[in-house]
NUBA-945984 format. One record per residue (C-alpha): residue in one letter; x, y, z. Coordinates in Angstrom, 3 decimals. Layout:
// residues N
<pt 'a' <X Y Z>>
...
This chain:
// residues 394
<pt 'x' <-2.963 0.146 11.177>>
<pt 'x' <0.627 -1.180 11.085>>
<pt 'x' <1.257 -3.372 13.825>>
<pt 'x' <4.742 -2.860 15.754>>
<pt 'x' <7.950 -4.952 15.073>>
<pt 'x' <8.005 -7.900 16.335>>
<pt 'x' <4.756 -7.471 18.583>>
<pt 'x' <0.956 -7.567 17.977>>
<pt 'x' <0.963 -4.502 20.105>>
<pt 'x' <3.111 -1.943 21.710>>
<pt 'x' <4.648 -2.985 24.835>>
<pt 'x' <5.595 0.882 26.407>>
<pt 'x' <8.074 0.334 29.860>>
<pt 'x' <6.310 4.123 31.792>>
<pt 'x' <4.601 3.309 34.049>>
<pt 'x' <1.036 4.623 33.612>>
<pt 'x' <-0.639 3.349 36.778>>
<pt 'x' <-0.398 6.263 39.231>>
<pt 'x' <-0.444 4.608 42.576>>
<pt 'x' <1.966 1.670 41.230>>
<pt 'x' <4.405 4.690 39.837>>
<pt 'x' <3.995 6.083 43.038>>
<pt 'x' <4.910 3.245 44.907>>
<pt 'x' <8.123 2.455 42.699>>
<pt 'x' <9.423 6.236 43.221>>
<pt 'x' <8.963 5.500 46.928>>
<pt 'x' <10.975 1.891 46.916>>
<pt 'x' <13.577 3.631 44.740>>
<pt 'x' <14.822 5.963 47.486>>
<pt 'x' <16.201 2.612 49.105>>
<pt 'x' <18.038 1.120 46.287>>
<pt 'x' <21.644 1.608 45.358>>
<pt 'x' <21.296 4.264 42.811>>
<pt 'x' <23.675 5.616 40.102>>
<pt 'x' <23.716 8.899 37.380>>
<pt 'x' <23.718 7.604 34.342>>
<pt 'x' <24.481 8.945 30.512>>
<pt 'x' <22.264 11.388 28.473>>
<pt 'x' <22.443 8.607 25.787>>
<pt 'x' <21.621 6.014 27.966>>
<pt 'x' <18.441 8.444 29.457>>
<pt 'x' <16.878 8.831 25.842>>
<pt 'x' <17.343 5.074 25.801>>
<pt 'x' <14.946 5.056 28.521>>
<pt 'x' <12.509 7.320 27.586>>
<pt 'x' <12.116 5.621 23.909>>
<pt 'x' <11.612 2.358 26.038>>
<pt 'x' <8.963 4.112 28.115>>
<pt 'x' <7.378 5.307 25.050>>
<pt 'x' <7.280 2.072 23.470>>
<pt 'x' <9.498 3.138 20.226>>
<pt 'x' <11.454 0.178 21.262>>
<pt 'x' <9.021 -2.034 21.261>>
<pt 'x' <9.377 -4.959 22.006>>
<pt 'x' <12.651 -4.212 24.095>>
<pt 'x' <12.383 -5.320 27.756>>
<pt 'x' <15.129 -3.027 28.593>>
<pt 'x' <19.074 -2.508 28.312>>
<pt 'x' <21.155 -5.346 26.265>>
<pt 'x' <23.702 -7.672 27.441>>
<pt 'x' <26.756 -7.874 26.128>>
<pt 'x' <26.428 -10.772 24.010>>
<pt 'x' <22.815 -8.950 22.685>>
<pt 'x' <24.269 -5.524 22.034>>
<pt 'x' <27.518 -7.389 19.945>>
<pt 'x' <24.742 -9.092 17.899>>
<pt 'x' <22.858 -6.258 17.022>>
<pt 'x' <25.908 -4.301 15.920>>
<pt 'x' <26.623 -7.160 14.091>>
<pt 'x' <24.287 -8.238 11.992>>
<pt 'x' <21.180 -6.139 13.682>>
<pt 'x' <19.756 -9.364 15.380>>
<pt 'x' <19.901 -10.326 19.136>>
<pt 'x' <21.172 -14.308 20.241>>
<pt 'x' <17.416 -14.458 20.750>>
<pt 'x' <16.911 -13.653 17.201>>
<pt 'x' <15.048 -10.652 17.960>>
<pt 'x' <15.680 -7.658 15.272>>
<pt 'x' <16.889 -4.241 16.480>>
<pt 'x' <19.466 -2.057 14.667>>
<pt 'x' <21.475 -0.585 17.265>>
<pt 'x' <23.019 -1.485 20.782>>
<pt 'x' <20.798 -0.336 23.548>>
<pt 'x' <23.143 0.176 26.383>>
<pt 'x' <23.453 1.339 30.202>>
<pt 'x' <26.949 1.959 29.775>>
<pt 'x' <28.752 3.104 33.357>>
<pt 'x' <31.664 4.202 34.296>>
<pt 'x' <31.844 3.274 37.909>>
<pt 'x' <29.987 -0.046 39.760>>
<pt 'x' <30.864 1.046 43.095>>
<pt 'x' <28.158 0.053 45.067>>
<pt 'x' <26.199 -2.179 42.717>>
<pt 'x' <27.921 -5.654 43.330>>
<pt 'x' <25.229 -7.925 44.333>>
<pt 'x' <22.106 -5.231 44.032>>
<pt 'x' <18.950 -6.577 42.160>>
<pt 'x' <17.667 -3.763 41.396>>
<pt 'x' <19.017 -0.244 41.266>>
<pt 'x' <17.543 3.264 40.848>>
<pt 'x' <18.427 4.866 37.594>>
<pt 'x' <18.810 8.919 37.954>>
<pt 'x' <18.469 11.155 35.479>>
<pt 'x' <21.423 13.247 34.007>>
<pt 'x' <19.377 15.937 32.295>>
<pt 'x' <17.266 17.098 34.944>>
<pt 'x' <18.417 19.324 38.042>>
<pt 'x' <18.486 16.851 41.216>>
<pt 'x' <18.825 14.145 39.403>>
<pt 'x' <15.821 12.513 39.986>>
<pt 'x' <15.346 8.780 39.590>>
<pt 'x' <13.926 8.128 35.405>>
<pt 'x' <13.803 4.336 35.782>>
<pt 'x' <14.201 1.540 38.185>>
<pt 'x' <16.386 -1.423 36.508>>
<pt 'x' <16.500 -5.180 37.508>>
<pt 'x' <20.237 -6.065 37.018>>
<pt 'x' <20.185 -9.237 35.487>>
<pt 'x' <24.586 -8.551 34.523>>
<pt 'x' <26.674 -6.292 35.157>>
<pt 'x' <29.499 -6.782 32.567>>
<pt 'x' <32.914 -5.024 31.764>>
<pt 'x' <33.078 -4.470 27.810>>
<pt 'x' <36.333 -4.351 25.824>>
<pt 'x' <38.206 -2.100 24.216>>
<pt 'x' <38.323 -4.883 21.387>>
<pt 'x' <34.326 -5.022 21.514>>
<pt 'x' <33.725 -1.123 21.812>>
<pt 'x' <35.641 -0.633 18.821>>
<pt 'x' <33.682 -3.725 17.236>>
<pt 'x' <30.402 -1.981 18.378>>
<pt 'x' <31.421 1.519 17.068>>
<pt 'x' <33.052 0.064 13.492>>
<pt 'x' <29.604 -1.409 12.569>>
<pt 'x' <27.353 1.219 13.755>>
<pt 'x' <29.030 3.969 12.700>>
<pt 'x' <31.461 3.162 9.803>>
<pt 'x' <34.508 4.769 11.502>>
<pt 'x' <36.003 4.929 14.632>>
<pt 'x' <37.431 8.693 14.350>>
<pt 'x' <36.699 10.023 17.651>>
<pt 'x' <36.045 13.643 15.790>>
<pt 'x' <32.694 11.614 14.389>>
<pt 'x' <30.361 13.386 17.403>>
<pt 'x' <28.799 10.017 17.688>>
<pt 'x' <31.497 8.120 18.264>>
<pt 'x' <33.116 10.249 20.859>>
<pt 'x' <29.388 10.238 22.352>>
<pt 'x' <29.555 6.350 22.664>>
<pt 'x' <33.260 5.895 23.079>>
<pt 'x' <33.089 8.463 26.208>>
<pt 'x' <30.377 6.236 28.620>>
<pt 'x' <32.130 3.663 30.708>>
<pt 'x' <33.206 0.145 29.941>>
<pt 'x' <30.493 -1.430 32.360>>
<pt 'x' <27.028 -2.921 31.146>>
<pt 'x' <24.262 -3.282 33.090>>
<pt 'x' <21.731 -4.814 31.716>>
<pt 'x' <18.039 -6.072 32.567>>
<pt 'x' <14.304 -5.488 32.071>>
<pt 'x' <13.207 -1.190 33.273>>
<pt 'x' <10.428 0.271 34.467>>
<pt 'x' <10.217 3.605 33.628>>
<pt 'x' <8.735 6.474 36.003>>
<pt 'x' <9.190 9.610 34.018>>
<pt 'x' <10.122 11.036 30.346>>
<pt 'x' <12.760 13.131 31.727>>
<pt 'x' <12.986 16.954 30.599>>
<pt 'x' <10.726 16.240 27.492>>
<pt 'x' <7.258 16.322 28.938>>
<pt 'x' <7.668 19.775 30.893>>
<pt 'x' <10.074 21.219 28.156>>
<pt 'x' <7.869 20.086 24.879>>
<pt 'x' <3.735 19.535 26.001>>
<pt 'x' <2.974 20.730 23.302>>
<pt 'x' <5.189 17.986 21.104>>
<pt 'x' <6.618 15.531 23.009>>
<pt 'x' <4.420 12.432 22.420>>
<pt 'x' <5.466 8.472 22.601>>
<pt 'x' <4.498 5.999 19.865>>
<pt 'x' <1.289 5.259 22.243>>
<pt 'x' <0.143 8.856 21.459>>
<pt 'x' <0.830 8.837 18.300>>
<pt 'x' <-0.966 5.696 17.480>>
<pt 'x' <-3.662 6.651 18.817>>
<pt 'x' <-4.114 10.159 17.194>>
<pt 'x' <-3.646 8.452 14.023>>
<pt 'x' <-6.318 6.035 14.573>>
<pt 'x' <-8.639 9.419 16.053>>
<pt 'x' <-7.896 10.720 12.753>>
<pt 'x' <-9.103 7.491 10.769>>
<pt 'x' <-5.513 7.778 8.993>>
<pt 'x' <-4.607 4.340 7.569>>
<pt 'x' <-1.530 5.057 5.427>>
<pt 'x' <0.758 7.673 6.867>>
<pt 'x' <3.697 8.698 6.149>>
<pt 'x' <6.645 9.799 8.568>>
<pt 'x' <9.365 12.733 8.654>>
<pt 'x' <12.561 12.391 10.106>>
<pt 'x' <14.221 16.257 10.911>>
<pt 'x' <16.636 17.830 13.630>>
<pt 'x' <16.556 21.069 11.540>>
<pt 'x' <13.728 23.527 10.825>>
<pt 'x' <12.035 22.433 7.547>>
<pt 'x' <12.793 24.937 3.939>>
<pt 'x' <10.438 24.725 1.447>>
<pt 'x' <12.282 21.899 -0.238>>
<pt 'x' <11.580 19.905 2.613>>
<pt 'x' <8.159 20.688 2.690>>
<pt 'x' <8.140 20.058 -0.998>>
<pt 'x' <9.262 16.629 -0.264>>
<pt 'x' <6.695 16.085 2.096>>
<pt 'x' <4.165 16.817 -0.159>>
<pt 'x' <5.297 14.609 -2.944>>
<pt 'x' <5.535 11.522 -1.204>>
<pt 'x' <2.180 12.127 0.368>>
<pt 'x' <0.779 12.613 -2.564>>
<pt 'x' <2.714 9.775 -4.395>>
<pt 'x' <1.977 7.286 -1.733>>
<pt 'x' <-1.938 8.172 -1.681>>
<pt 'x' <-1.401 9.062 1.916>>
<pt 'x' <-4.442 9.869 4.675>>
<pt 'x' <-1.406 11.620 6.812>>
<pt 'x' <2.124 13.078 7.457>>
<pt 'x' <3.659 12.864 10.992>>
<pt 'x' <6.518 15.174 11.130>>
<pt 'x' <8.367 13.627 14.176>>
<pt 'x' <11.656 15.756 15.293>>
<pt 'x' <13.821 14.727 17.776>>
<pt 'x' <14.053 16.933 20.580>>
<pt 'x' <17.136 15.744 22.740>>
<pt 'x' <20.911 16.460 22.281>>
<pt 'x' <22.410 17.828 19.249>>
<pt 'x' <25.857 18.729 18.117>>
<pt 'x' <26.903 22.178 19.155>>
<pt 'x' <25.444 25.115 16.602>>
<pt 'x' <22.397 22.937 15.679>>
<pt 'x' <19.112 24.907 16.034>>
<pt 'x' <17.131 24.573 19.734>>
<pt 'x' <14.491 22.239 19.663>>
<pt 'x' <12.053 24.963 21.015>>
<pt 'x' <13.224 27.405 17.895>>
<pt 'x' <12.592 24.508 15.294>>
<pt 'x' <9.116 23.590 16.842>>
<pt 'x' <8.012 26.742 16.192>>
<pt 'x' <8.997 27.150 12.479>>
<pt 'x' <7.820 23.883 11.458>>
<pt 'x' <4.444 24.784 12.993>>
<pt 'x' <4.249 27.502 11.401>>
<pt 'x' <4.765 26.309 7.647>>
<pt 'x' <2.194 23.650 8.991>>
<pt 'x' <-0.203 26.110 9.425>>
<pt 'x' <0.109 28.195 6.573>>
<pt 'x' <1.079 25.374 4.002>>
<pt 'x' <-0.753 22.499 5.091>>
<pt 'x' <-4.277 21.200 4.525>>
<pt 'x' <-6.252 20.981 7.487>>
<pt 'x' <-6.105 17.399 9.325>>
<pt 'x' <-2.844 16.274 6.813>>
<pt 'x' <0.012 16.929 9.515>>
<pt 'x' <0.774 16.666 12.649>>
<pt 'x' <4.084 18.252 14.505>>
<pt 'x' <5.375 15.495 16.891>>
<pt 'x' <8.641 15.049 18.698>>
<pt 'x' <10.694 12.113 20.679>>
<pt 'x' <13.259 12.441 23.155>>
<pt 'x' <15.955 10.884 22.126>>
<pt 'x' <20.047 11.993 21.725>>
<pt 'x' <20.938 12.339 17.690>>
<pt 'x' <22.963 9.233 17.060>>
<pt 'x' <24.755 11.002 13.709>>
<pt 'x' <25.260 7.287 12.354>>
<pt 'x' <23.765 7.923 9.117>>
<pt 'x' <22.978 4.034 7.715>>
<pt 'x' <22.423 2.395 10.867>>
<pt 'x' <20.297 5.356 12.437>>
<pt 'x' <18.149 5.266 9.254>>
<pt 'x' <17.336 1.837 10.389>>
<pt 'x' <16.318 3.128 13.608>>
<pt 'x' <14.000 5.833 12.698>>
<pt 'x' <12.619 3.543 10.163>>
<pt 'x' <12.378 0.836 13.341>>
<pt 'x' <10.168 3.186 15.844>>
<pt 'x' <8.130 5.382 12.692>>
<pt 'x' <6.864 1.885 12.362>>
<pt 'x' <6.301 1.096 15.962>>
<pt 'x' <4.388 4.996 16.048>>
<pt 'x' <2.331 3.688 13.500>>
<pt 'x' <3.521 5.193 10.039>>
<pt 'x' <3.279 3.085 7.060>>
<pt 'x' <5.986 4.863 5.248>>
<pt 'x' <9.206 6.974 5.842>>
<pt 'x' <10.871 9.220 3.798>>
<pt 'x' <14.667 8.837 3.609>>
<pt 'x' <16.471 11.192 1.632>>
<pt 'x' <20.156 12.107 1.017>>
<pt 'x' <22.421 12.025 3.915>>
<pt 'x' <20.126 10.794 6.160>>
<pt 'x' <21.103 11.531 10.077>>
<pt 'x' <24.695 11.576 8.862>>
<pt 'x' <27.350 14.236 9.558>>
<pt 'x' <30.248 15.345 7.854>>
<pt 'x' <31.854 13.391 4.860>>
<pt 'x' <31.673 10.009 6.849>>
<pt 'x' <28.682 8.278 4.519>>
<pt 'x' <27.815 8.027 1.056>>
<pt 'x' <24.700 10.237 -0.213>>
<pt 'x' <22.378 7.489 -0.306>>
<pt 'x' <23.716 4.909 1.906>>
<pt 'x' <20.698 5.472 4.080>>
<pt 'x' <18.886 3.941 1.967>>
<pt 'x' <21.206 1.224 0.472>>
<pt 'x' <21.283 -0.078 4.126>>
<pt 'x' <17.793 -1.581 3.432>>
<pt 'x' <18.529 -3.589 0.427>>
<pt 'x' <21.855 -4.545 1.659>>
<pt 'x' <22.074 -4.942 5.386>>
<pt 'x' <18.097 -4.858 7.077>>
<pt 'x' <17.252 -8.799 7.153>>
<pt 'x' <14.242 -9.538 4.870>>
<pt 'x' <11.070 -9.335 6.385>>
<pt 'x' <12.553 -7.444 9.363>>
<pt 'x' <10.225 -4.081 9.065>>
<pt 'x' <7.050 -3.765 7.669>>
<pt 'x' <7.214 -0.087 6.872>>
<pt 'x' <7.964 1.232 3.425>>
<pt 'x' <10.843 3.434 2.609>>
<pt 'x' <9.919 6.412 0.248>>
<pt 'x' <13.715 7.155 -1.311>>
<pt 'x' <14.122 10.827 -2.018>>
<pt 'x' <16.846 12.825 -4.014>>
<pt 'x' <18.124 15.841 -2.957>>
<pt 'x' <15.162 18.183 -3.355>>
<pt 'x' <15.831 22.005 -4.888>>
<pt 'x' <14.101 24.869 -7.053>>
<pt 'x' <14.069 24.328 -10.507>>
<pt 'x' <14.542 27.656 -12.291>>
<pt 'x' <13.659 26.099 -15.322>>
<pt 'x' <10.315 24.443 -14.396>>
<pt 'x' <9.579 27.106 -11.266>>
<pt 'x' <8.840 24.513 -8.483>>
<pt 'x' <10.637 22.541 -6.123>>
<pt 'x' <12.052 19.149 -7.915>>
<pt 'x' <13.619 15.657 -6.638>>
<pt 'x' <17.062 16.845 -8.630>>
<pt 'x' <17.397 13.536 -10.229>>
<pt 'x' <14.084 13.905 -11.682>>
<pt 'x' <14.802 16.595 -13.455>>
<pt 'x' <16.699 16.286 -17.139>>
<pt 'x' <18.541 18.937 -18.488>>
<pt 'x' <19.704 21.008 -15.827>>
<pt 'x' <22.576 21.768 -14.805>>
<pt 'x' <23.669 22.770 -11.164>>
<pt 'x' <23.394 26.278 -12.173>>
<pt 'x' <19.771 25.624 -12.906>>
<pt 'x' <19.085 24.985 -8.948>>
<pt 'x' <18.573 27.639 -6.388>>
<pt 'x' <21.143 25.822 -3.759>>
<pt 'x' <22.561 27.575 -0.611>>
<pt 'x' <25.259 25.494 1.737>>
<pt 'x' <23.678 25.969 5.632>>
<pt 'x' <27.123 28.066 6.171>>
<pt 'x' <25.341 30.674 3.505>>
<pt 'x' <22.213 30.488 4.755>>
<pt 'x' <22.997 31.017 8.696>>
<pt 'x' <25.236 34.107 7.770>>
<pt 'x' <21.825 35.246 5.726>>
<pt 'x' <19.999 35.065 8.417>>
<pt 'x' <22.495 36.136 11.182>>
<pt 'x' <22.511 39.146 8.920>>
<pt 'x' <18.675 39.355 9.240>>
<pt 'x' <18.370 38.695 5.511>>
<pt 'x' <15.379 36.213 4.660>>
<pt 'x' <17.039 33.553 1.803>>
<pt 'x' <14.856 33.805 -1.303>>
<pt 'x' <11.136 32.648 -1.492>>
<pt 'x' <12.324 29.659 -3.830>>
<pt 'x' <14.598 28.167 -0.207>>
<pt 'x' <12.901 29.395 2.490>>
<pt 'x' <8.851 30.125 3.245>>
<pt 'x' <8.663 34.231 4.881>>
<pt 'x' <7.074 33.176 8.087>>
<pt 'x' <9.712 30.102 8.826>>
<pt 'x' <13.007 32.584 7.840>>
<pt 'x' <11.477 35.209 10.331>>
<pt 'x' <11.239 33.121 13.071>>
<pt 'x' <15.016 31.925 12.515>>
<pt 'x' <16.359 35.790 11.768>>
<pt 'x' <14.742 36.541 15.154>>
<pt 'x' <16.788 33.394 16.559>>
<pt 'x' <20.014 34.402 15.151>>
<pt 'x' <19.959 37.606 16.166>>
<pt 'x' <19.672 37.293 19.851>>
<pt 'x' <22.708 35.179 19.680>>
């Protein structure tokens, strides 16, 4: 199998040992202890999980300007985004060691992670806009991202975690939530040697599934994870709970048996299209997945990146030799009336736009809002039911 970046083997932050978690929820009831951000929560439960592998924990300053920079830390280490504990207020934290890190998701706030605090440092206005410029290739603040990132505080703390819990994700998802330990080792249950990964925060059409298909069958692939994130979206996304269960049904109706498996990871969408491609393509490799499909517009939003800069990124940015995985670059995907099958669009000559079935998500919600299923050549029966049933209890 794959080994992870930069590590012979995964180096997950939870702590598994019972009576040693135990023990470090205990101690954490006498440290100074503050709330932190959703973003910087997901940070910790993709640490936990080992998708961050070999991350010891939040970045420094001088680490998280290096990785926005040119995606490498002073140590040398490669990772494509900043991994920040970002704070608004250090009241109470001058001098602590070690603090208690509570969870903003979950109702109590109960303590996710215990942090050593090797820094605490104030960032700049000059450096946040540095940091948001180069991960998200604008610094309009109506970019969800970048108000996301732009709204934590201007203090750092940074150090090694230990992480006690996966927040909401484990009691919310059993059934999907998994971290790149799991995963690994289903795919190794399932003697799966080259696997390819999905990326999706929507439910999955039947040109997605189309996709999948291809590049499993184009790669010579044992397997296909389909891995959706299950944390915070943009407001009139789909509920992670809604999409689960339309994916797993075309899974179960379209799907050979022991080809697919429906995964998620908790983690806050990023929306920064190149440099999130990077990302997903960072932990699918640290999960175990030999491949990735990128397509068009990959975990972008808006108008803010090019159609296939999520995959220029690789050849133009990623430093050689940085990931091991292999990108599988796809082209918008669409019905051919022509040919009567689902076709990468820029494999297929003489057609015109007229010659794709093509619906804009605006068309398709009010479809479905409507209670009318899009047409077999978008959308599989069983998946549109399950989202006209979701529409209409709006």
């Amino acid at each position: 199998m794959i080994k992870p970046v930069g590590s012979d083997s995964l180096l997950p932050l939870y702590i598994s040992d019972n009576s040693e978690r135990a023990r470090l929820q205990q101690a954490a009831a006498e440290l100074p202890s503050v709330i932190i951000s959703s973003a910087a929560a997901a940070n910790a439960v993709m640490l936990g999980g080992g998708y961050f592998t070999p991350l010891p924990g939040f970045m420094n300053l001088q680490d998280a300007l290096g990785v926005a920079n040119e995606m490498r830390t002073s140590s040398g280490a490669f990772f494509p985004v900043p991994v920040l504990n970002l704070m608004h207020s250090i009241a109470g934290l001058e001098g602590a060691q070690q603090i208690a890190l509570r969870d903003p998701n979950v109702a109590g706030n109960p303590v996710i992670a215990i942090q050593q605090v090797d820094a605490i440092e104030t960032v700049s206005e000059e450096d946040m806009a540095l940091m948001t410029e180069k991960v998200y290739r604008t610094a309009d603040m109506n970019h969800p991202g970048v108000a996301e990132f732009n709204n934590q505080g201007r203090h750092a703390i940074s150090g090694p975690i230990q992480v006690l819990n996966y927040s909401y994700f484990e009691s919310d998802f059993p059934d999907t939530f998994r971290t790149a330990v799991q995963i690994r080792d289903e795919i190794s249950q399932r003697g799966w040697q080259r696997v390819v990964a999905f990326q999706t925060r929507n439910p999955m059409h039947l040109a997605h599934e189309e996709l999948c298909h291809m590049a499993m069958e184009r790669l010579n692939c044992d397997g296909l994870v389909i891995h959706m994130l299950l944390g915070k979206l943009k407001p009139g996304d789909i509920p992670a709970d809604v999409r689960d269960d339309a994916i797993r049904t075309m899974v179960k109706h379209y799907f050979p048996e022991n080809s697919a498996i429906v995964t998620g990871y908790g983690f806050d969408m990023l929306y920064a299209g190149p440099r999130e491609a990077v990302l997903h393509a960072y932990f699918r490799q640290n999960m175990g997945a030999s491949h990735f499909i990128i397509g068009r517009d990959h975990a972008g939003v808006g108008d803010y990146y090019g159609a296939f800069d999520a995959q220029t990124i690789f050849d133009e940015e990623v430093p050689e030799g940085a990931l091991e995985i292999e990108i599988f670059r796809a082209d918008h995907t669409a019905w051919s009336k022509k040919l009567n099958r689902v076709v990468m669009m820029n494999e297929a000559p003489n057609h015109t736009k007229e010659d794709f079935v093509l619906l804009s998500g605006t068309r398709v919600r009010e479809m479905l809002s409507e209670g009318t299923a899009p047409p077999k050549e978008f959308s599989r029966p069983e998946v549109a039911e399950i989202l006209i049933n979701y529409y209409q209890s709006l």
